[in-house]
N, C-alpha and C positions, 0 to 999 in steps of 0.2 A: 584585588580590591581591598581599598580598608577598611576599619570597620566605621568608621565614617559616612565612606561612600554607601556599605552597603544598607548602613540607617535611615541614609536619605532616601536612597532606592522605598524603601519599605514604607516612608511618610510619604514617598507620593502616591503609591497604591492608595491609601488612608484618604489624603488629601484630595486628589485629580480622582483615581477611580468612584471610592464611597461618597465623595462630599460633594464634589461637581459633576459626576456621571459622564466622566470623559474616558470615554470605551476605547477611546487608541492606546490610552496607556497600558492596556493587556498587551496589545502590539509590541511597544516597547518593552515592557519590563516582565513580562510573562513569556516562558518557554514554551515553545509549541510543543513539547514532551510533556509541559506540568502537571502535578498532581494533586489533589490538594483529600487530603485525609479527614475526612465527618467525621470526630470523635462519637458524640451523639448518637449519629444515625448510622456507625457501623461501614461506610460506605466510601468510597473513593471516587472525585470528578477530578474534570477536567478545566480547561481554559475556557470553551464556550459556554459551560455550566455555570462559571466563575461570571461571568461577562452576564447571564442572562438571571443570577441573583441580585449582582447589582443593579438590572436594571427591573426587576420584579419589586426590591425594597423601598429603589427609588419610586417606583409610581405609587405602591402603598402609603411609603411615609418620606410627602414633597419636604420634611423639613430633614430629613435623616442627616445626623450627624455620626463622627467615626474621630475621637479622640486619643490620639499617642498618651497612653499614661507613663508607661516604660521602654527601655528597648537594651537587650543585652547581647553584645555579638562574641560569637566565640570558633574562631576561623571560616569556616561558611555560612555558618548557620547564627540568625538571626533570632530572638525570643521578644517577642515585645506583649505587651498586656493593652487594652484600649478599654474604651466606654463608648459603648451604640446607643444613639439615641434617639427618640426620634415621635413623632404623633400620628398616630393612622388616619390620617385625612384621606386616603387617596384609593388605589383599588383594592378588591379582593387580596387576601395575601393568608396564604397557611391554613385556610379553612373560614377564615372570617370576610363577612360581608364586606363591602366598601364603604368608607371611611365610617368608621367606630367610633373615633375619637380616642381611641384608647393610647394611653401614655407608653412607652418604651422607652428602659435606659436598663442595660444590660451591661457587665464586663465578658472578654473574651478574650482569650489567651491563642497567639501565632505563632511558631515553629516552621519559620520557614528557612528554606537551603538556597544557595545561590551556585546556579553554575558556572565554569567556566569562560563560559559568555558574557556574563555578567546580569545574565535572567536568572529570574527566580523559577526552580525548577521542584522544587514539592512545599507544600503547607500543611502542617497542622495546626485546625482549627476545635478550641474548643470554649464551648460557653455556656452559659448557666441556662438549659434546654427549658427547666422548670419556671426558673424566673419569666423567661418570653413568653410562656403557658400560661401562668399565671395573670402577668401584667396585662395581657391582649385576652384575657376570658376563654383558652383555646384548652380544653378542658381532653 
């Protein structure tokens, strides 16, 4: 794959998964092996984890946006930086009541691998755990 290809691959997660909450593109572009690494929380999921975040953020926050700031590919693996954004109109999410109102726009840094398949087969995800804490009152 080139690194091209595997750029695009990685804005349509961004795009179709975070922005339009089109859950087939896990299908497509996600390894039923994937892993994806919680800097933050210590902790390693999966694909159905992955699929049931986006759709937990989505009903939190109906306006959620997910921003390509960067993206740097260096033989398999992928690095790109974004900006989540988004207003908590919508349900419960992380501790907090439904819709708050409270404003989100966060960066977050991805490290993810591609494998021979041409799926994305591990992620590292990291973001500013304090900023999301802060900005949504989650103390």
């Amino acid at each position: 794959m080139t690194p091209d290809e595997i750029r695009a691959r990685a804005r349509r997660i961004t795009e179709e998964l975070f922005n339009q909450g089109d859950l087939a593109v896990v299908d497509e572009l996600i390894d039923p092996g994937y892993t994806q690494y919680l800097a933050v929380e210590g902790r390693t999921t999966g694909a159905d984890e992955l699929t049931a975040f986006v759709t937990a953020m989505r009903h939190a926050f109906p306006d959620l946006r997910a921003h390509t700031e960067q993206q740097i590919v260096e033989g398999d693996t992928l690095v790109q930086r974004l900006t989540l954004s988004g207003t908590h109109d919508g349900a419960e999410f992380g501790g907090l009541p439904a819709a708050t109102g409270a404003q989100l726009q966060v960066d977050l840094v991805d490290i993810y691998r591609i494998g021979p398949s041409g799926r994305f087969v591990q992620r590292w995800t990291l973001w500013d755990e304090h900023a999301v804490r802060t900005q949504l009152g989650i103390a």
